[in-house]
Residue, then its C-alpha position, 0 to 999 in steps of 0.5 A: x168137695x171133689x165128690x159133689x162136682x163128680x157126682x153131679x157132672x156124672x148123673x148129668x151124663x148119664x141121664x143125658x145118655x138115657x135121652x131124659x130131659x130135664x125142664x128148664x126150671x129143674x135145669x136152673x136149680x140143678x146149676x143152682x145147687x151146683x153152683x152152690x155146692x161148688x162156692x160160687x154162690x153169685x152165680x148160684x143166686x143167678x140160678x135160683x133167680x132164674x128158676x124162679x122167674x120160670x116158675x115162681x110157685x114153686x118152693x125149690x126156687x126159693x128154698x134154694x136162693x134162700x140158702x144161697x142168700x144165707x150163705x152170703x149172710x144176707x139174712x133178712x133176704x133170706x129170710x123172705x125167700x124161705x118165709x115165701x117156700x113155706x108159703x107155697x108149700x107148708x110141708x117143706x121141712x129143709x126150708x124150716x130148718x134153714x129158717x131156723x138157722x137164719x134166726x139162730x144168727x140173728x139171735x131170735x133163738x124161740x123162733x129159731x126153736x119154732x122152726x127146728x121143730x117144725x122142720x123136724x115134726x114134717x121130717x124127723x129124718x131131716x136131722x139124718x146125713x142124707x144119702x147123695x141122690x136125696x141131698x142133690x135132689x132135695x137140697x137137705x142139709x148135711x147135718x150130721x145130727x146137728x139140728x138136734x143138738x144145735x135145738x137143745x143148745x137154743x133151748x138152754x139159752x133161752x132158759x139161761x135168759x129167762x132164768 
């Protein structure tokens, strides 16, 4: 956990000392992550909201409020958020398979499924841990190969109900 707030505070020097700026919509998700990744999921939901008042066709925003909400186990909110991300941009992979989490929760396991393989058809890598950069940047999930096996599962409880 100490690694996520270093690491962030640290590319937010550097890149302050470089003279890069960034866009207020990119500084609303970055404090979104941050606040996320640091379990202030409140203010986190502030951030996104914000971001996506600034733009709101962008999918990041969305995505992003989308995992906050799951977080908070407000699932049908999320659910709207993540339904919206892939309706702006259909390749987002990270927003599939968050979707599908949130369906796992609910229990809906063949839309959960769905969703697990269309996020890993668009990113077969998705199920891969990312390295730091790609998690700050992208929001990917730290899965640890568990969207994989947590695919397989669902797919066995299915069966085990049909059956």
């Amino acid at each position: 956990m100490k690694r996520l707030i270093l690491i962030p505070t640290i590319i937010i020097f550097v890149l302050a000392g470089c003279g890069i700026t960034v866009s207020d919509y990119d500084d609303a998700v970055l404090d979104g992550v941050s606040h996320l990744n640091t379990n202030k999921p409140e203010e986190a939901l502030k951030d996104f909201t914000r971001a996506i008042e600034i733009d709101p066709t962008r999918a990041d925003g969305f995505a992003g409020r989308g995992n906050v909400l799951q977080a908070m186990g407000q699932y049908e909110a999320s659910l709207q958020d993540y339904d919206r991300a892939i309706e702006i941009n259909p390749k987002l992979a990270n927003a599939y398979v968050n979707r599908g989490s949130v369906y796992s929760h609910l229990g809906e396991y063949e839309k959960a499924i769905a969703d697990y393989e269309k996020g890993l058809d668009l990113d077969p890598k998705i199920d891969d841990p990312p390295g730091i950069f790609k998690r700050l940047f992208s929001n990917a999930p730290n899965t640890d190969q568990g969207i994989r096996r947590h695919l397989e599962s669902l797919k066995q409880k299915v069966k085990e109900q049909s059956g």
